[in-house]
C-alpha positions as CSV (number, residue, x, y, z in Angstrom):
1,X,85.3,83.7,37.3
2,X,88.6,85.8,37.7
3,X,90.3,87.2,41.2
4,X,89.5,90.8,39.2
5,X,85.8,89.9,38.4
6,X,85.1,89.0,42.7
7,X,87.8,91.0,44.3
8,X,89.3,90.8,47.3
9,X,86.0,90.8,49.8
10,X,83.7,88.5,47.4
11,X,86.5,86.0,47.2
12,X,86.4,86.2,51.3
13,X,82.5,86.0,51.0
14,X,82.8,82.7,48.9
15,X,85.0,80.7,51.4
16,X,83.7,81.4,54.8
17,X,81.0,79.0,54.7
18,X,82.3,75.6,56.5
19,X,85.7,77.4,57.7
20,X,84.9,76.6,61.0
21,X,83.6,72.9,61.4
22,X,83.4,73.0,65.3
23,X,82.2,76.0,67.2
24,X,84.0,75.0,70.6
25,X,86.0,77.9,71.9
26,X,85.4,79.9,68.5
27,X,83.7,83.1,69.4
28,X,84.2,85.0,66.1
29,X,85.9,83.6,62.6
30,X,85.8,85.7,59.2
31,X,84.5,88.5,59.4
32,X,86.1,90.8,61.8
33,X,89.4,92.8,62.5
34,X,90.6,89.6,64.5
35,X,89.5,85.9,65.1
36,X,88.5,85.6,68.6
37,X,88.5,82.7,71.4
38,X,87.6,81.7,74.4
39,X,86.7,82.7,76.8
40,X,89.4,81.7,79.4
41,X,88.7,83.3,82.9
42,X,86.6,85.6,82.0
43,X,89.3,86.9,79.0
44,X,89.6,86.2,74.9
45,X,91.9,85.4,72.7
46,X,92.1,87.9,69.8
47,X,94.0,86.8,66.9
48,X,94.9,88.8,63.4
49,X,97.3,88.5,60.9
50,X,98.3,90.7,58.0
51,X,100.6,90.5,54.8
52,X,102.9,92.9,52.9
53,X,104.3,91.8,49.3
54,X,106.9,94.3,47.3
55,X,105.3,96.3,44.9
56,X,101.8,95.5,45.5
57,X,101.8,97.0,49.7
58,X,104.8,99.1,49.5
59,X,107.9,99.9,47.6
60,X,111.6,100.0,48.3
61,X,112.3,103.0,47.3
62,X,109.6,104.8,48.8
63,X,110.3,103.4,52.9
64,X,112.9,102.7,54.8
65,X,114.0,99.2,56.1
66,X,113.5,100.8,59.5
67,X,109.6,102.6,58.9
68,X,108.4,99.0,56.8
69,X,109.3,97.1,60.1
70,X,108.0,99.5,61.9
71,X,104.6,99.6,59.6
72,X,104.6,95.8,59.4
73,X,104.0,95.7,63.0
74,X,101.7,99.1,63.2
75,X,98.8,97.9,61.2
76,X,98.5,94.4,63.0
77,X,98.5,96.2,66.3
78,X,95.3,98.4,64.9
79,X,93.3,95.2,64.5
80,X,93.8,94.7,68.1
81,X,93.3,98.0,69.3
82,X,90.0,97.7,67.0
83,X,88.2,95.4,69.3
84,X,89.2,97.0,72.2
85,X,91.9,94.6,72.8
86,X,95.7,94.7,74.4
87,X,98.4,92.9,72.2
88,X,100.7,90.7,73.9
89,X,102.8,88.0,71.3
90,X,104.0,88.3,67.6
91,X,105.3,85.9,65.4
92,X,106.8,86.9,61.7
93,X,107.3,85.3,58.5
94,X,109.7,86.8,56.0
95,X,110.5,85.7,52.4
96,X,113.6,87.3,51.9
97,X,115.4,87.7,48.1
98,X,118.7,85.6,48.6
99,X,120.8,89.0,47.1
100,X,119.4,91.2,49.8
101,X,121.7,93.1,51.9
102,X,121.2,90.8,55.6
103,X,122.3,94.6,57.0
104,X,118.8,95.8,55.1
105,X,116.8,93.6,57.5
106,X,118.6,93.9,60.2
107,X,117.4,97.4,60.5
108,X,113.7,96.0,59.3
109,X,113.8,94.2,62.5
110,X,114.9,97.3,64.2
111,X,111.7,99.3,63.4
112,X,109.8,95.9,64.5
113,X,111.4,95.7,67.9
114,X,111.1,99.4,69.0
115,X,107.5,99.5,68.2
116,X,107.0,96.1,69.8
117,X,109.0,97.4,72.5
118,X,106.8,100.8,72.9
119,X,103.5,98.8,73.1
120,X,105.0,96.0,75.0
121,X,104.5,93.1,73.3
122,X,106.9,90.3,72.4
123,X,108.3,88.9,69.2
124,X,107.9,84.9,70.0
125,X,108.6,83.2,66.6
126,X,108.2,83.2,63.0
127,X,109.8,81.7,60.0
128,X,112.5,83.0,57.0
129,X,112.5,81.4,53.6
130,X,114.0,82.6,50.7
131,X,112.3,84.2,48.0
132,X,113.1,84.5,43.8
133,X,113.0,88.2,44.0
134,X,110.4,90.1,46.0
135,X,110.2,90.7,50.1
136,X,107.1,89.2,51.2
137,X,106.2,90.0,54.9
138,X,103.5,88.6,57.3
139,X,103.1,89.2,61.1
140,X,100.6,87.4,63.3
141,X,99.2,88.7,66.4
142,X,98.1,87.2,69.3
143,X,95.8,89.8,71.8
144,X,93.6,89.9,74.5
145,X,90.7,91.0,75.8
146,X,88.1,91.1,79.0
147,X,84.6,89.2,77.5
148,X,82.5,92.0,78.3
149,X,84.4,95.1,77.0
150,X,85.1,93.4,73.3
151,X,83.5,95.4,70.2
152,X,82.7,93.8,67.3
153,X,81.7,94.9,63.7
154,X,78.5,93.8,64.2
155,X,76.7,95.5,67.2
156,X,75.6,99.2,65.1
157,X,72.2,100.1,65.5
158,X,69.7,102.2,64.1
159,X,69.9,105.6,65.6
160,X,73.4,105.0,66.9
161,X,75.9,107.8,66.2
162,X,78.8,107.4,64.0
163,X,82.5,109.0,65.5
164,X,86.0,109.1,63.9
165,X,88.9,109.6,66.0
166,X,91.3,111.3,64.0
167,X,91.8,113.4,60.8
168,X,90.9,111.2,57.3
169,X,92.9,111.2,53.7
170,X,96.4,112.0,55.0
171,X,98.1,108.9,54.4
172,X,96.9,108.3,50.8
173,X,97.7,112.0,50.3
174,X,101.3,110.4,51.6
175,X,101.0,107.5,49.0
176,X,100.5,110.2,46.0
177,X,103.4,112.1,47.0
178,X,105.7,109.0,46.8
179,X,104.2,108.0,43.8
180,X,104.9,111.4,42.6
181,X,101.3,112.1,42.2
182,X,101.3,115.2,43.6
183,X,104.5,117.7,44.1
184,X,103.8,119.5,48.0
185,X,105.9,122.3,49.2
186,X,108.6,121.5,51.3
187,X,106.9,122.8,54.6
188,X,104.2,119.9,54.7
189,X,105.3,117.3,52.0
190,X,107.1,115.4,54.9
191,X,104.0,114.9,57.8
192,X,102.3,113.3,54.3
193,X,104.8,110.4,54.0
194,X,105.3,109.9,57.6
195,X,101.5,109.5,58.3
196,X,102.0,106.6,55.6
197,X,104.7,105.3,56.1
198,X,105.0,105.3,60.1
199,X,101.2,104.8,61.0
200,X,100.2,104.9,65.0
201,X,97.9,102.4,66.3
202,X,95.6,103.5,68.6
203,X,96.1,100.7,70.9
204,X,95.4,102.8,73.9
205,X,92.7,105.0,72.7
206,X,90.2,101.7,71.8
207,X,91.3,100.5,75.0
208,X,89.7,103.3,76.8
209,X,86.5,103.2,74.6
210,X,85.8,99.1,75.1
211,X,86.7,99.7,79.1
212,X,83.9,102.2,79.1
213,X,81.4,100.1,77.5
214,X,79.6,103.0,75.5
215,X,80.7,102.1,72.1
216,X,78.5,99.4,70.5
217,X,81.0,98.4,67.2
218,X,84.3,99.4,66.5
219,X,86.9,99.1,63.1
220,X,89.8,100.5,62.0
221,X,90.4,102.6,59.2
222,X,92.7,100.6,56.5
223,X,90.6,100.5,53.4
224,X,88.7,103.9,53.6
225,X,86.3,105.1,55.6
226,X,83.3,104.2,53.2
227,X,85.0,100.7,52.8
228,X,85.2,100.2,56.6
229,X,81.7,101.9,57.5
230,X,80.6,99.7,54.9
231,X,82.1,96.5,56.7
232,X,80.0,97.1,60.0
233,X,77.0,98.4,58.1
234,X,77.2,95.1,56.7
235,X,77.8,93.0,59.7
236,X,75.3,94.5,61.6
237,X,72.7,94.7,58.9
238,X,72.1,98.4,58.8
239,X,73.2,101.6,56.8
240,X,74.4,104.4,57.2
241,X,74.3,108.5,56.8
242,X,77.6,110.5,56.7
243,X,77.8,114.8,57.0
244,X,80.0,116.0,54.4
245,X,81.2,118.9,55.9
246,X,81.7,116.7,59.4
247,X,84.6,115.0,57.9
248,X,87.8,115.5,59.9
249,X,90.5,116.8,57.9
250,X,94.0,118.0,58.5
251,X,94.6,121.9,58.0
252,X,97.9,120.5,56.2
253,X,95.2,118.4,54.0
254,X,93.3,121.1,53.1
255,X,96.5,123.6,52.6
256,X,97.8,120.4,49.6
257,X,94.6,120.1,47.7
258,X,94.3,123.7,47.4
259,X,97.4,124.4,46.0
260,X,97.7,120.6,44.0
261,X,93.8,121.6,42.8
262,X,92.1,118.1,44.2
263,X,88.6,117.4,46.1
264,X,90.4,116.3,49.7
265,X,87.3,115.0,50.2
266,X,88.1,111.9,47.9
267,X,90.8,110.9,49.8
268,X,89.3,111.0,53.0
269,X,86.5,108.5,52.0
270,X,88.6,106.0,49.6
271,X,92.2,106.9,50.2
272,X,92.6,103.8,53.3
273,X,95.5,103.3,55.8
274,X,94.7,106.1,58.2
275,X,94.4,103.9,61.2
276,X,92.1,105.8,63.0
277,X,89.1,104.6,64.8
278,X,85.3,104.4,63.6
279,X,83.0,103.5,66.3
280,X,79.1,103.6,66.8
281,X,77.5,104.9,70.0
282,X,73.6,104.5,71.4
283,X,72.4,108.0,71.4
284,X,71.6,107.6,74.8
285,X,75.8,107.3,75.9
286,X,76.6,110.3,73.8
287,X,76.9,112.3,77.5
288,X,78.5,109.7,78.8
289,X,80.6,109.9,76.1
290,X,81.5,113.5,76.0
291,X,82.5,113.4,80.0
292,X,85.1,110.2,79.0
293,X,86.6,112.4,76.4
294,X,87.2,115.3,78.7
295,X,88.4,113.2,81.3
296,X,90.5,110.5,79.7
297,X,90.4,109.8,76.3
298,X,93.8,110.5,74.2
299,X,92.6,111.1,70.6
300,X,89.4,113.4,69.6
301,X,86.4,112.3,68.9
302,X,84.3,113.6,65.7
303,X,80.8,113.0,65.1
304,X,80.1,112.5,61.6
305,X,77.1,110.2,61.1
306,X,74.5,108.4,61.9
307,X,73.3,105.2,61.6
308,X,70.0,103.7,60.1
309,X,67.8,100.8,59.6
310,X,67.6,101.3,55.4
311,X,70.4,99.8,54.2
312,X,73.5,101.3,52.1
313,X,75.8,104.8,53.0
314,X,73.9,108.1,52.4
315,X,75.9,111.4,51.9
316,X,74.1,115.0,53.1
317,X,75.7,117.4,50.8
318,X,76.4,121.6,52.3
319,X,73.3,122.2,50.2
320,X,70.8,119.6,51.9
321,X,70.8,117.6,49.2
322,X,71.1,113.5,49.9
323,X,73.0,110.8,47.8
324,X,73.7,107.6,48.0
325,X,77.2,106.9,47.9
326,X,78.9,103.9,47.7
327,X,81.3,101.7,49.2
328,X,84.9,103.0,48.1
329,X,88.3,102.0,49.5
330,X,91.2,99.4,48.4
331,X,90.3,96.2,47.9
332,X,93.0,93.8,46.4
333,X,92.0,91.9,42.5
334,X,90.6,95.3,41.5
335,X,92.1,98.6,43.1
């Protein structure tokens, strides 16, 4: 069998079994925005790690040194904020071509630093090697969290409500313009590319939903929102019905497929790396829920779905009509 026959998340399927050959102090291995340990005083150990490879996560051309530090950094710190967790230490690896300019990633680790130094967390280590001709990037993340305010993938339920926390399909709308996919005016073309290239994880926002313990699973939006509603329908063993007109999208969304003649729609579901957060909720928190929002909570909250004992991800259409729509999103050996 071929990489492009399984893809990315069959491939993970086929080599989680016997990962883990001794369960002390592992909570949580594959399967999940981070590995988790513990507990320690009452506290977890959250652990993630991500990896960017020239041409195949982004392109030179198309970001600055500065906004791929920066980025490198962003979508680790998601995976955190994802279970509800604060990040504290970060190590990077870099393969770097031996003819790159040393100024080019000096100002990589420039966009690193100031978003480690924003969210406080500090750069402890790594390792450099050099590389035939591509940049190669990985950053691990060390975070923690309190053991009774982690979310996991896996604790949707039937009759539990489905909420987004931001506006979906902007940053692939970002990746289309770089690719020169689609031609925007002026006015907007620019909050496109930064929503995609200088992502903002919510790291305070899924704090504030895992301290008030009414959400009962929790992911991140990298892959799509059907790709990542998929992951906890599959980790908890449910499905899952979505509103079509429900779906949060930006006015400047909506202004860009009208005049570049596309269906926004598709990019909110598929298009990935919008970093917001999808979280279920019991039915019976939803108050509880709507007096946190007024009160605290720094990102809004849309309800867009429901979830359901019978498996797979159901769309209602404007009409009424219901169809069964499947899991959509990147997903590396076959996008």
């Amino acid at each position: 069998m071929k990489f492009s026959e399984i893809g990315e998340f069959g491939f993970i399927e086929s080599i989680k079994k016997e990962c883990v050959t001794s369960l002390k102090g592992v909570i949580k291995g594959i399967g999940d925005d981070c590995a988790v340990f513990g507990p320690y005083s009452g506290r977890l150990l959250l652990f993630t790690t991500d990896m960017l490879v020239e041409d195949i996560h982004f392109v030179r051309d198309t970001i600055t040194p500065y906004q791929l530090g920066w980025k490198a950094i962003a979508v680790n710190l998601s995976d955190i904020a994802a279970m509800g967790g604060k990040p504290l230490f970060i190590l990077i690896s870099l393969a770097i071509p031996v003819e790159m300019d040393v100024e080019l990633i000096q100002d990589f680790y420039k966009g690193m630093k100031d978003i480690c130094r924003h969210y406080k967390v500090d750069i402890v280590g790594g390792d450099t090697v050099a590389s035939p001709d591509t940049l190669t990037i990985n950053v691990s993340l060390i975070g923690e969290v309190k053991e009774n305010e982690i979310l996991y993938r896996s604790g949707a339920r039937p009759g539990d409500k489905i909420f987004l926390t931001g506006a979906v399909g902007d940053s692939s709308a970002g990746l289309k313009i770089l690719k020169n996919e689609i031609s925007p005016p002026d006015s907007i073309g620019g909050h496109f590319i930064k929503a995609h290239n200088e992502p903002k994880p919510l790291i305070e926002t899924g704090r504030i939903i895992a301290t008030s313990r009414l959400a009962s699973a929790m992911i991140d939006l990298s892959d799509g929102l059907l790709s990542d509603l998929g992951h906890i329908c599959k980790e908890s063993g449910v499905g899952a019905i979505l509103f079509r007109s429900k779906i949060p999208l930006s006015s400047q969304l909506k202004s860009l497929a009208s005049i570049a003649n596309f269906n926004p729609l598709d990019l909110a579901l598929s298009g990935g790396e919008d970093y917001v957060l999808l979280l279920t909720v019991p039915e019976a928190k939803i108050q509880d829920l709507d007096l946190l929002s007024k009160d605290k909570r720094p990102s809004p909250l849309y309800l867009i779905g429901e979830i359901r004992e019978q498996g797979g991800i159901r769309m209602v259409n404007d009409d009424g009509s219901v169809e069964e729509i499947g899991p959509r999103g990147f997903n590396h050996f076959l996008s």
